[in-house]
N, C-alpha and C positions, 0 to 999 in steps of 0.2 A: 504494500500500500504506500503512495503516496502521502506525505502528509506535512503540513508543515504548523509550528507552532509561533506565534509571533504576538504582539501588541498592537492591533489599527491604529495604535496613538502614537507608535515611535515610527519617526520618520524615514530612520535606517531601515529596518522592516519591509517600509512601504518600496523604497528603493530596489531592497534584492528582492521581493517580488515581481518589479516591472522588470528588471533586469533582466532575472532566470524565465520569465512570462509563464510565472506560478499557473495563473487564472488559466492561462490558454491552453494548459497541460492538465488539466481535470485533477487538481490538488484538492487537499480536504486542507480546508486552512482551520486552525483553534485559536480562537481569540484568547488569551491565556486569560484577560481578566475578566472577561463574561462567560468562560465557560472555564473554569478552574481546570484547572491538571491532574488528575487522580493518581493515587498511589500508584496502582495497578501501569499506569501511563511511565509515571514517575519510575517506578523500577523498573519497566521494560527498556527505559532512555538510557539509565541506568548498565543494563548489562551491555549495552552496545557501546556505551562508550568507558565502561570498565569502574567508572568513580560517579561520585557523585559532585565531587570538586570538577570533575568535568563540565557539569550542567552548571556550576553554581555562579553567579556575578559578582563579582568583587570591586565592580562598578557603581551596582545601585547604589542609591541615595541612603537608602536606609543602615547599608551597610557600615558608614560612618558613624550616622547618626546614633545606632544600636553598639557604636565604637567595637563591632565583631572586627576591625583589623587591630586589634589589641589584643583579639585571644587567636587562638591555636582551636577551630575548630574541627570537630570532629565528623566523620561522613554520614551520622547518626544526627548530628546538628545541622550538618547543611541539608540534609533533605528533610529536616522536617522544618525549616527555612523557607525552603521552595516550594511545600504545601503551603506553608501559613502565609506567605504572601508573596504574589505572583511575581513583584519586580527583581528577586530573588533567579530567577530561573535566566540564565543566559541566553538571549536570542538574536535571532531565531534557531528554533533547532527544523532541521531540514530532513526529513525520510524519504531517502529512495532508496525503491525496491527495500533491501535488507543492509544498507548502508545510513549512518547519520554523520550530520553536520550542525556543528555549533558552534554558535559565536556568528559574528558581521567580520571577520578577519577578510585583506583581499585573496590570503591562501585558502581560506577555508568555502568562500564564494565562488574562486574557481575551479576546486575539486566538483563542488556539487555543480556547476556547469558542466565538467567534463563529463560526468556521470548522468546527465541529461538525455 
């Protein structure tokens, strides 16, 4: 499956959707903050990409704010991070076929183009 997870609100987002031409290729897109990310979601992201510090942002806003770059957290704390609030989750995360992509990197944007 197809599928991509993302925020309609952030701009980058909006970007590597027109780019890759998400819409034109019959993606399932998940608005991460109107339709939350389930456990279930969450640890399948999870085995594909091996961690959970994988998925996790260390960008968000809250991140400071909650001063989590003061602690050493745990893969136990970053996903239940990424349940409890959506800006937590690194995006977009990108599914195709049986491969993911995370993050807005321009490496990480061009792999999932190649795999297009």
């Amino acid at each position: 499956m197809n599928k991509i997870f993302y925020l309609s609100s952030c701009d980058t987002c909006k970007r590597i959707i027109n780019e890759l031409e998400l819409k034109e290729k019959a993606f399932k897109f998940q608005d991460i903050k109107t339709e939350k990310i389930t456990i279930s979601q969450l640890e399948e992201l999870k085995n594909k990409t091996g961690s959970y510090e994988a998925l996790f942002s260390k960008i968000a806003r809250k991140y400071k704010e909650l001063k989590l770059n003061e602690k050493k957290l745990t893969e136990e704390e970053m996903k239940n991070l990424i349940l409890k609030e959506y800006t937590f989750l690194k995006r977009p995360v990108i599914l195709i076929n049986e491969k993911i992509f995370v993050g807005n990197s321009k490496k990480t944007i061009e792999e999932a183009k190649k795999a297009l």
